[in-house]
C-alpha positions as CSV (number, residue, x, y, z in Angstrom):
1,X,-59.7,26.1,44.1
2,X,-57.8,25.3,41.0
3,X,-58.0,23.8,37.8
4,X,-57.0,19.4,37.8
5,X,-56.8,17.2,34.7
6,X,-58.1,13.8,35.2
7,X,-57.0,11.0,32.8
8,X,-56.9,13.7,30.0
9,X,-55.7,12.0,26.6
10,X,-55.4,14.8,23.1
11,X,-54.3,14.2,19.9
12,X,-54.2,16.9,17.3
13,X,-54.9,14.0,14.3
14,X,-57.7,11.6,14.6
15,X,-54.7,8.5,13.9
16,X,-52.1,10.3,15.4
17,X,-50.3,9.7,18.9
18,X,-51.5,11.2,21.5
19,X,-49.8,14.5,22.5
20,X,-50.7,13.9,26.0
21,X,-52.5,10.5,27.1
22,X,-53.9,9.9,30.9
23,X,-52.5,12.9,31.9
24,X,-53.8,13.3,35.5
25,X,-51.9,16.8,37.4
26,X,-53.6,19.2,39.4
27,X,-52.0,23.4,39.4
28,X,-50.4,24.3,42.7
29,X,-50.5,27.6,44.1
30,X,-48.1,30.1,44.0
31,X,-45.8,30.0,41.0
32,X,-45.0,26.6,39.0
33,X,-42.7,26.3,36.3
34,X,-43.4,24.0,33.2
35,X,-40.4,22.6,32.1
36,X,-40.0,20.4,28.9
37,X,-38.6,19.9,25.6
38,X,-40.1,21.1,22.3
39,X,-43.3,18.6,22.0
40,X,-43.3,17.6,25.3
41,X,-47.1,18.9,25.3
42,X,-46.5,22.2,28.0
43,X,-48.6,24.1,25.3
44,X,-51.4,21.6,24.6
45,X,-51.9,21.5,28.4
46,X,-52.4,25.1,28.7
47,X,-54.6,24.8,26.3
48,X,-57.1,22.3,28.0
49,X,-56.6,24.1,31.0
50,X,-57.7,28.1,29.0
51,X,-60.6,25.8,27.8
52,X,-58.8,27.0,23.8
53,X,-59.3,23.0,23.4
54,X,-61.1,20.2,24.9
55,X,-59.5,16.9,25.8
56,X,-60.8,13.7,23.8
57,X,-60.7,11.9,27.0
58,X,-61.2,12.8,30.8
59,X,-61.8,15.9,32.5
60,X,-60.2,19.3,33.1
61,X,-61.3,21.1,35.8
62,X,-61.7,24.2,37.9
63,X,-63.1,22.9,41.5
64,X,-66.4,21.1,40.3
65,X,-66.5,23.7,36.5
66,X,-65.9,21.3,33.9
67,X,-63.9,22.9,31.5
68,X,-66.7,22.8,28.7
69,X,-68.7,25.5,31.2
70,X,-69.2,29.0,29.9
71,X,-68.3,29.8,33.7
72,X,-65.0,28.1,33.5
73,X,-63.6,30.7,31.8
74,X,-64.5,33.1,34.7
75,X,-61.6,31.7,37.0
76,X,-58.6,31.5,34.4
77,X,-56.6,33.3,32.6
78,X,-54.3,32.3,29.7
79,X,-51.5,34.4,28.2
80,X,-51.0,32.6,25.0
81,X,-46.8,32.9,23.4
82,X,-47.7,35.7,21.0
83,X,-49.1,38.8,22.4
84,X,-50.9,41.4,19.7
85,X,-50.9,45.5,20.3
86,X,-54.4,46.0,19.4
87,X,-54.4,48.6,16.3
88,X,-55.2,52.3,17.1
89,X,-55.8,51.4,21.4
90,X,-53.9,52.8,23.9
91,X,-52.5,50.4,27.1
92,X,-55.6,51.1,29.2
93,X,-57.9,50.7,25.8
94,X,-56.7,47.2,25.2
95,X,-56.8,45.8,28.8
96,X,-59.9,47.4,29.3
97,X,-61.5,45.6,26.0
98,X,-59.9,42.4,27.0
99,X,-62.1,42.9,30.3
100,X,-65.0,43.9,28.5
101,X,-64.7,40.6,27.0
102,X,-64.9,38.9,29.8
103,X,-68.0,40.1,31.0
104,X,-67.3,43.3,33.1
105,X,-69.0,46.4,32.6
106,X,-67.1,49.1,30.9
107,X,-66.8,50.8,33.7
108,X,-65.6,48.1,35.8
109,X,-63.3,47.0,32.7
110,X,-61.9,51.1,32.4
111,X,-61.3,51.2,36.6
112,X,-59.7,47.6,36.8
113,X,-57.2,48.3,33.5
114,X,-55.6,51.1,35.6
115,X,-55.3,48.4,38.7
116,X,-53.9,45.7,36.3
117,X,-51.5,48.6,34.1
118,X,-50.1,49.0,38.2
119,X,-49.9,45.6,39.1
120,X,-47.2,45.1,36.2
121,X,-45.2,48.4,36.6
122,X,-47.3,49.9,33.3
123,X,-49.3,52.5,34.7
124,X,-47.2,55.1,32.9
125,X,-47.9,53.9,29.8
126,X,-51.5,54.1,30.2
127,X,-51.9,56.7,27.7
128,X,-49.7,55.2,25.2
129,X,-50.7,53.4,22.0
130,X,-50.2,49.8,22.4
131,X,-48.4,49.6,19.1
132,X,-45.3,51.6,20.4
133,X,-44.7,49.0,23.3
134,X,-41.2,47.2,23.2
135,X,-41.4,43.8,23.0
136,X,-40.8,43.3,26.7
137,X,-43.1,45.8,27.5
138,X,-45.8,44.2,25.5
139,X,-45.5,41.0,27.4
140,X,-46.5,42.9,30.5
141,X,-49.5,44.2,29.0
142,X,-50.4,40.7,28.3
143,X,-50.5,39.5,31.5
144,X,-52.3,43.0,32.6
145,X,-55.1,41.8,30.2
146,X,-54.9,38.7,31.8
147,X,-55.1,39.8,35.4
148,X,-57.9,42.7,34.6
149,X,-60.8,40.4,35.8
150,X,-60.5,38.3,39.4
151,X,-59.0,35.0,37.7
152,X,-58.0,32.4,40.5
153,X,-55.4,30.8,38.2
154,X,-53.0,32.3,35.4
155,X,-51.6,30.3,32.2
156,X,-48.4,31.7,30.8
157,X,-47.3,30.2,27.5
158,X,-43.4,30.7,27.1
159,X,-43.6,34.4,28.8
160,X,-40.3,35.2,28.7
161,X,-39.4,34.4,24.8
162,X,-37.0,36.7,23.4
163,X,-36.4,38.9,26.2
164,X,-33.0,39.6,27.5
165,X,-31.8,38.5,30.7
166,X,-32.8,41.7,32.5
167,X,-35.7,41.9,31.0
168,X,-36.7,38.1,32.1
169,X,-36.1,39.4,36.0
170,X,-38.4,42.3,35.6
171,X,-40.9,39.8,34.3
172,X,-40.6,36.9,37.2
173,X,-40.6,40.0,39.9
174,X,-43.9,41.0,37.8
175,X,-45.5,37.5,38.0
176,X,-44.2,36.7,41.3
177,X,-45.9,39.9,43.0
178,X,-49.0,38.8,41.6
179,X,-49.5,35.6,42.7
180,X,-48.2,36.8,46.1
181,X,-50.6,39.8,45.9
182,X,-54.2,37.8,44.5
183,X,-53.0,34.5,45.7
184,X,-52.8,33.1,42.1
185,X,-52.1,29.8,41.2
186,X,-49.6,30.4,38.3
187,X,-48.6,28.0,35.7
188,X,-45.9,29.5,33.4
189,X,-44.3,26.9,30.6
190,X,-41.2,27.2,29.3
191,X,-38.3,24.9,27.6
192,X,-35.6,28.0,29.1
193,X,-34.3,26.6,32.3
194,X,-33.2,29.9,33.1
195,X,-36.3,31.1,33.6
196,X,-36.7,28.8,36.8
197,X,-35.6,31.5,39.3
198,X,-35.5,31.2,43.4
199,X,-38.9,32.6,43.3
200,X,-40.8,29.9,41.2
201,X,-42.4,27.6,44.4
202,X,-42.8,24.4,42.3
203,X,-41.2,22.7,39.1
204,X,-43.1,20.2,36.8
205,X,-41.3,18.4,34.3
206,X,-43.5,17.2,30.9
207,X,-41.7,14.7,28.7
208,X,-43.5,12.7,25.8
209,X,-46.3,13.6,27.1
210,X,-46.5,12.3,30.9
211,X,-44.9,13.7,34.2
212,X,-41.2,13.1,35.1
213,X,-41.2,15.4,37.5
214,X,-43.9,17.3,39.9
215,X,-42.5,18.9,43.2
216,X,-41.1,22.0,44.9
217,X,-37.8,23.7,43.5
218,X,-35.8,22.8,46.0
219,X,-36.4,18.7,45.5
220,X,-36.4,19.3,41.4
221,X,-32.4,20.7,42.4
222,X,-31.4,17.7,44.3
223,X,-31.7,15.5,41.4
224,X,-28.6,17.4,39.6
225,X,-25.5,15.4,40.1
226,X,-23.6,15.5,42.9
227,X,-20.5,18.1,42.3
228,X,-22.8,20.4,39.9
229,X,-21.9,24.1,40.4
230,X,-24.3,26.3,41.8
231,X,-25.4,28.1,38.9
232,X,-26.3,24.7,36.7
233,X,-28.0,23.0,39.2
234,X,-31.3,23.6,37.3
235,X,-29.7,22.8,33.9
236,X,-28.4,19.4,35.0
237,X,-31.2,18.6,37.2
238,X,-33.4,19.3,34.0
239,X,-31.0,16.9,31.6
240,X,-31.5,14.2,34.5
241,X,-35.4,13.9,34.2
242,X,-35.5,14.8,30.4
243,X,-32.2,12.0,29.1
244,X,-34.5,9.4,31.7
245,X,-37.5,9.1,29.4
């Protein structure tokens, strides 16, 4: 079970052109990377797949959940680019609340934080207002609100924004133990082709809107030219399907 787009068209402006226009993908599992320039539309479908928007044309789905279902929202997860520290809440507070909001119990919510808080290496800050968090740290705790409740799939708007290279790591080991752990089907956008690591299972390239590319890692890398070192394979492999539109 996963969420699919079928034939999905959105434009922000009545007159305007579409920002995505019979877009038709489906979300893999394991850990895909959403690659594309600024406008290519990675954020406008993560939102129609979070159900924040609601396509103009065709469907999004999660198995046979339209997207318009209050039950949708049950199975997915979005972490959206900017990431708040509730006011006066500790860590556990604020993940708790976001699963309160979600429909668990409080007691549920207040048990499940703790598990979440573990999951991405914050249980020690538990106790710790949210407000205090580094920047990287805070990021965590957005995906800990994001994981709190049993979601089948997980939406990650540009994650790894303004976090140092070590920092980035920490992050992909984070999301990468997750979806191994749960089973997740992770969709995580970027335009930073660093951030495609060995661990991301599948690539998907968005450009003007439609797919260039949609595959495993390994067959997104064998379209950089031949004689590319090692470490720009994913830069030049990106440049190929981005320069082709």
């Amino acid at each position: 079970m996963t969420v699919s787009f079928t034939h999905c068209t959105y434009r922000y402006k009545r007159r305007s052109r579409p920002v995505l226009d019979g877009f038709t993908y489906r979300v893999r599992e394991g850990v895909t990377i959403l690659l594309g320039p600024n406008g290519a539309g990675k954020s406008t479908s993560l939102k129609l797949a979070a159900a924040v928007v609601e396509p103009q044309a065709g469907h999004v789905m999660f198995d046979d959940l339209d997207s318009r279902a209050r039950a949708y929202r049950r199975h997915v997860s979005w972490m959206p680019q900017n990431i708040t520290a509730a006011p006066g809440l500790t860590c556990r507070e604020q993940v708790a609340y976001t699963g309160w909001l979600k429909g668990m119990s409080r007691t549920d919510a207040w048990t499940r934080a703790q598990d979440a808080l573990r999951l991405v290496n914050m249980a020690e800050h538990a106790g710790q207002k949210a407000a205090k968090l580094s920047g990287g740290q805070l990021r965590r705790l957005g995906v800990a609100s994001a994981l709190v409740h049993d979601c089948r799939v997980l939406l990650l708007d540009e994650p790894t924004a303004g976090m140092d290279p070590a920092q980035r790591r920490v992050f992909r080991d984070v999301i990468a133990a997750a979806a191994a752990t749960r089973r997740i089907h992770v969709l995580m956008s970027t335009h930073d082709v660093a951030d495609l690591a060995e661990d991301a299972d599948h690539v998907t390239v968005l450009a003007s809107g439609r797919l260039q590319y949609d595959g495993d890692t390994a067959g997104f890398l064998s379209h950089a030219p031949y004689g590319t070192p090692a470490g720009r394979l994913a830069e030049a492999a990106y440049t190929h399907f981005v320069h082709s539109v």
